[in-house]
N, C-alpha and C positions, 0 to 999 in steps of 0.2 A: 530474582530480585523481589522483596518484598513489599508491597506497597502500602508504605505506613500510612496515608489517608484515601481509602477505597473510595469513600462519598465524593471529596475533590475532584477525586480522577473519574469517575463517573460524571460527573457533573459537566467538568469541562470535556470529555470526550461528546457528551450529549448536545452541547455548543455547538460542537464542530459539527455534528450529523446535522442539526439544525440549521446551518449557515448552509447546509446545501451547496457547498463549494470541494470542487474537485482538488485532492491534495494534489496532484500531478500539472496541472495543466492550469487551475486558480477558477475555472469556469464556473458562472451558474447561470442558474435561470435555467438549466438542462436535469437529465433524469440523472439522479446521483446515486450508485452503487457502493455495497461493503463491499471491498475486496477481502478475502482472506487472505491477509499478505505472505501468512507461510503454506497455505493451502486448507483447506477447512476440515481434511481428514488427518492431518496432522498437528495442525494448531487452531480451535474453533473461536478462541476469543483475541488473535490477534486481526484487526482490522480496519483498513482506512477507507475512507470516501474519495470514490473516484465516479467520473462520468464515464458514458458506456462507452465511449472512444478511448479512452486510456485505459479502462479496464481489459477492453480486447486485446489490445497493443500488450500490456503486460500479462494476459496469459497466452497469447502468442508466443511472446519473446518466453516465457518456462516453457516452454513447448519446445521451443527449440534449443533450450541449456538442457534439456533433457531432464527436470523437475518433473516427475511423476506424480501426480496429484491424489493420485487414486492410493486408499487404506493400504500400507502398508505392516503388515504382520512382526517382520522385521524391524527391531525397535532402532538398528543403527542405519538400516536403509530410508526409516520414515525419517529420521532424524537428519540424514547426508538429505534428502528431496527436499525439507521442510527450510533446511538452508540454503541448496539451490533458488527456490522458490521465493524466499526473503532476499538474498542477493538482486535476481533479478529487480525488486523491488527498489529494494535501495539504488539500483544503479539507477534507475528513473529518475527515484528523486531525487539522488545526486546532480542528474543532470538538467533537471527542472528547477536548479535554486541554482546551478550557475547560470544557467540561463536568466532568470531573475536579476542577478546579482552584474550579469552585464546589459540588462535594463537599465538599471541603475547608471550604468556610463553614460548611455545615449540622453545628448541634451534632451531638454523637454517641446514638444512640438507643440 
């Protein structure tokens, strides 16, 4: 996909590191990490902010889908890890907005 306004999307991605808040978990005021969400030897400029607690929990969990992080020579084996590797990702934050989203149900205390 081509991104017809590079500066916008720099910009607001730069917001986001700045807020210092965990995409996974909403956290701040803690140490906030880039993750490389498809792995940093297969995709170096894909990247969210997360804290060290969610960071570990999702390269645990590629760990155990079996996402090999490590250079792959293989342009269809880097390609199959780099999607493992983004999968696991998404399933977090799939599960971190419904979690949110049934925040939303519980009255307010």
């Amino acid at each position: 996909m081509i991104d017809e306004n590079p500066i916008r999307t720099a910009r607001r991605l730069s917001r986001r590191h700045e807020q210092e808040r965990c995409l996974l978990c909403g956290r701040t005021g803690v140490l906030i990490e880039l993750d490389h969400t498809a792995g940093q030897n297969h995709d170096a400029f894909l990247k969210g902010p997360l804290c060290r607690a969610c960071h570990a929990a999702v390269t645990e969990f590629r760990l155990r889908a079996g996402a090999d992080m490590r250079r792959q020579q293989n342009s269809i084996k880097r390609v199959g890890y780099s999607l493992k590797a983004t999968a696991v990702f998404l399933h977090m934050l799939a599960d971190a907005v419904r979690r949110w989203a049934e925040s939303l149900d519980q009255p307010n205390k």
